[in-house]
C-alpha positions as a LaTeX table, in Angstrom:
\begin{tabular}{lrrr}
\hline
Residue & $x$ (\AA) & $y$ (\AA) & $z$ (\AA) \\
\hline
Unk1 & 111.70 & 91.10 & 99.32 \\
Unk2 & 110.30 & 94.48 & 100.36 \\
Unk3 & 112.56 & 96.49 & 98.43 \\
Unk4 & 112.86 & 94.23 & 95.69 \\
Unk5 & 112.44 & 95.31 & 92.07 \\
Unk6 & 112.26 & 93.79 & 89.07 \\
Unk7 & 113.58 & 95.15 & 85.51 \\
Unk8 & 114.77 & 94.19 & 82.32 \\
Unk9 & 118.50 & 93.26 & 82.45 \\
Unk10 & 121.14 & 95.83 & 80.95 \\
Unk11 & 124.57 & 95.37 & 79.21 \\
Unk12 & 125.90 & 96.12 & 82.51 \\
Unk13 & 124.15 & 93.38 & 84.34 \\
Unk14 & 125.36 & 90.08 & 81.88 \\
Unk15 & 128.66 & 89.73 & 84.08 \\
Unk16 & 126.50 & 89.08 & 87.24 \\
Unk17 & 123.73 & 87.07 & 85.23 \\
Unk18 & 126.57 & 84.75 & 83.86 \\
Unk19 & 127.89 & 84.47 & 87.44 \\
Unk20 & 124.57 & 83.58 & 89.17 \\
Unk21 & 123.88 & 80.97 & 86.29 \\
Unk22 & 127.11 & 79.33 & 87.28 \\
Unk23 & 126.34 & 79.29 & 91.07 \\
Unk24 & 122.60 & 78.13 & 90.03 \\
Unk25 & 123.22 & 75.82 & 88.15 \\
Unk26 & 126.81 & 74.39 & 89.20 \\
Unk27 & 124.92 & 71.82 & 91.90 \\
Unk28 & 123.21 & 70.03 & 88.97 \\
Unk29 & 126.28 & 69.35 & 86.81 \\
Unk30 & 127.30 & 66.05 & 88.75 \\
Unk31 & 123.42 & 64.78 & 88.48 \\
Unk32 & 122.77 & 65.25 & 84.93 \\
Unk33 & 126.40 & 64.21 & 84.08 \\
Unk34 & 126.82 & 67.40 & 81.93 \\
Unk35 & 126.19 & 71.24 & 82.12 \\
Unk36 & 122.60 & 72.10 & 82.34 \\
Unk37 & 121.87 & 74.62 & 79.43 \\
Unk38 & 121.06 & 77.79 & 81.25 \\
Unk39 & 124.94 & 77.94 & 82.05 \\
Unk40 & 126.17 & 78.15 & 77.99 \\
Unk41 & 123.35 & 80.19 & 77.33 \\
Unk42 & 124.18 & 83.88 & 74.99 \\
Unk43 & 123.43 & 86.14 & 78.12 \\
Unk44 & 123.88 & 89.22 & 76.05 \\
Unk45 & 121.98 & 88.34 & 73.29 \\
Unk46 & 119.03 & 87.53 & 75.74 \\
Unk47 & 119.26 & 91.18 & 76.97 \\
Unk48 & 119.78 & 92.86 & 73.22 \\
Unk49 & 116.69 & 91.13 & 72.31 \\
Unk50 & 114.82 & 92.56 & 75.88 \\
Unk51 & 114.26 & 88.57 & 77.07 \\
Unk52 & 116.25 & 89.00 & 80.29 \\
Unk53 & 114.47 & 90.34 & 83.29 \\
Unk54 & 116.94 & 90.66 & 86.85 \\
Unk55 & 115.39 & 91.04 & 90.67 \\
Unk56 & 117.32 & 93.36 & 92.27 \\
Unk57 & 117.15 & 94.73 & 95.98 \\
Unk58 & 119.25 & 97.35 & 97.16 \\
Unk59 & 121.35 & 97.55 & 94.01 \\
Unk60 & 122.59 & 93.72 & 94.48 \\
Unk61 & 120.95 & 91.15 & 91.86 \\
Unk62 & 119.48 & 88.45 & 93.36 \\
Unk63 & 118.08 & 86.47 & 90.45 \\
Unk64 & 116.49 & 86.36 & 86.98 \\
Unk65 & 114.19 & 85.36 & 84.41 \\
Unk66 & 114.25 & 84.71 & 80.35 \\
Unk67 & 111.38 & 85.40 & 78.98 \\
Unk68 & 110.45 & 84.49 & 75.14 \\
Unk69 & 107.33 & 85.70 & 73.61 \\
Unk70 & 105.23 & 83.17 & 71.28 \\
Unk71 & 102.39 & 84.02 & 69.76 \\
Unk72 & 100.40 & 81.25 & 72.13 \\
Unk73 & 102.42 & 81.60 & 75.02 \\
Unk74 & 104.94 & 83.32 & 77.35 \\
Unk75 & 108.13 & 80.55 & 77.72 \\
Unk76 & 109.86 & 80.92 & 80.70 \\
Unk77 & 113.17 & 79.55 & 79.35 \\
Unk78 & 115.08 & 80.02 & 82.56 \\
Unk79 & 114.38 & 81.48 & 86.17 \\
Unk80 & 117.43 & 81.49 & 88.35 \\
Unk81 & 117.86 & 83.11 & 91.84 \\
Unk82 & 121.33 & 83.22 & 93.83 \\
Unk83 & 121.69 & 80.24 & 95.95 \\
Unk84 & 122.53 & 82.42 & 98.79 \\
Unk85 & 118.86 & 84.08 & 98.43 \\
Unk86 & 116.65 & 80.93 & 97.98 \\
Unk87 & 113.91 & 81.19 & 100.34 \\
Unk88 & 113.32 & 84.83 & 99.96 \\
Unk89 & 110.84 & 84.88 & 97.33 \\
Unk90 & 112.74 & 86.04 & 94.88 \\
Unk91 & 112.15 & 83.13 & 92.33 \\
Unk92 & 108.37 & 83.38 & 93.40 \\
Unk93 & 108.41 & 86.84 & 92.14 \\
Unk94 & 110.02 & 86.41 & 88.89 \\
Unk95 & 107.62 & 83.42 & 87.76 \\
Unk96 & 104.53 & 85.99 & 89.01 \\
Unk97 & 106.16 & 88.82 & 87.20 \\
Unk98 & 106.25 & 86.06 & 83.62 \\
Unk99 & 102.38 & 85.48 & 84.63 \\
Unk100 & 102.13 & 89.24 & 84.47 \\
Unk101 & 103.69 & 89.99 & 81.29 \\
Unk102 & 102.08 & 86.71 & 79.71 \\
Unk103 & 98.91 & 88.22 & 80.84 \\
Unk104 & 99.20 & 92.21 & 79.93 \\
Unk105 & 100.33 & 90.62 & 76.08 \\
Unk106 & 97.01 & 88.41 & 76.60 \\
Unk107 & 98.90 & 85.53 & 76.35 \\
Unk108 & 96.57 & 82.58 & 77.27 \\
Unk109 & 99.45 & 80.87 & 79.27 \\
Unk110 & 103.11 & 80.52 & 80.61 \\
Unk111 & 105.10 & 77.66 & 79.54 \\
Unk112 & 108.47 & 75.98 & 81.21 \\
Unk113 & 110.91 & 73.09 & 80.87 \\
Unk114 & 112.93 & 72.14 & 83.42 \\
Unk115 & 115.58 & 69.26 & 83.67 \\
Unk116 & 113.95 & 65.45 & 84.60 \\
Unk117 & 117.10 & 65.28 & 86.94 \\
Unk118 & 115.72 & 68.68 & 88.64 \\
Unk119 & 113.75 & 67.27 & 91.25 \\
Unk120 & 113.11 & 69.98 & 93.37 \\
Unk121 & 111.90 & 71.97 & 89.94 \\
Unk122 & 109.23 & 68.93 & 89.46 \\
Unk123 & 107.34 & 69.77 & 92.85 \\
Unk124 & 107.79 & 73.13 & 92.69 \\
Unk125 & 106.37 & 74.22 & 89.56 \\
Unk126 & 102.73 & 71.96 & 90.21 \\
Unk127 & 102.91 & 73.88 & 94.03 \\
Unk128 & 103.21 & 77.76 & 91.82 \\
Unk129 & 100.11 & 76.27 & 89.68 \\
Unk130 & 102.10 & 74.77 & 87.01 \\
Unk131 & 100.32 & 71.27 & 85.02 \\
Unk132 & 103.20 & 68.66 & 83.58 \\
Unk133 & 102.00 & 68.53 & 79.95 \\
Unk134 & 104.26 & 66.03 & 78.57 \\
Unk135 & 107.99 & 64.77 & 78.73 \\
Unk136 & 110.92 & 64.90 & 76.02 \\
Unk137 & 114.37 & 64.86 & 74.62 \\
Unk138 & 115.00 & 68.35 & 73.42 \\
Unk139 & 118.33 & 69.59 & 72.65 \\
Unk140 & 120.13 & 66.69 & 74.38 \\
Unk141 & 118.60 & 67.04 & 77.87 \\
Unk142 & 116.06 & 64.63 & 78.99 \\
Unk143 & 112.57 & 67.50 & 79.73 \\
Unk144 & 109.80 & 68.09 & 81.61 \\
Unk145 & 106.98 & 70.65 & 80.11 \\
Unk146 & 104.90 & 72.54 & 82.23 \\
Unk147 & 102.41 & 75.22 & 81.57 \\
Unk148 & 99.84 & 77.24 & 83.15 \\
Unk149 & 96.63 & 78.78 & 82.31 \\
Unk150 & 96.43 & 82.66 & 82.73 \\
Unk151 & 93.35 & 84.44 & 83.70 \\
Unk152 & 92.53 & 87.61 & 81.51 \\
\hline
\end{tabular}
């Protein structure tokens, strides 16, 4: 990730964004029994309204990040990274870059939901300092909250 760089996503970008959703998030189908959400989500609204954040390295994206500002909290509505990429760091970076922005709004804390059927997601997050804070039915998929604490 050494010449990595992270930026808000452009008009330009939505094609690839849409793409990388689809290779994300195609392994889950089959487990959940249904699309997971990030795959139907309005991609170019998300970058109109400057929530969509891409890591880029040498001009190729390799991942991004929603981001939705609350006035208690930075929600990290959807981190993706190319499955071709995982283990280089670049979903690490994208959840430290939502700490960061949580943080310089002085946000007290970064919030996520991730799938119940996500299993990987549900050791991850506690390992990046994530706490579970409770378990739901939102929208039609069966969720896990998490949220962490930020440090002024």
């Amino acid at each position: 990730m050494s010449g990595a760089v992270i930026r808000p996503a452009t008009p330009a970008d939505r094609e690839a964004i849409e793409s990388l959703a689809e290779a994300a998030y195609t392994p889950y189908v089959a487990r959940m029994g249904r699309r997971p959400a990030p795959m139907d989500d309005d991609y170019a609204a998300r970058i109109a309204a400057g929530e969509a954040f891409v890591v880029t390295e040498d001009g190729r994206l390799f991942g991004f990040a929603v981001l939705i500002a609350a006035p208690d909290a930075l929600l990290l509505d959807n981190v993706a990274v190319d499955p071709a990429a995982r283990g280089r760091g670049f979903g690490r970076a994208l959840v430290a870059f939502a700490e960061a922005r949580a943080r310089a709004r002085a946000l007290p804390c970064v919030r996520l939901h991730t799938n119940a059927k996500m299993t990987e997601n549900l050791a991850l997050y506690p390992r990046l300092g994530f706490a579970e804070t409770g378990r739901g039915v939102q929208d039609g998929y069966d969720r896990v909250f998490f949220e962490k604490r930020i440090a002024p």
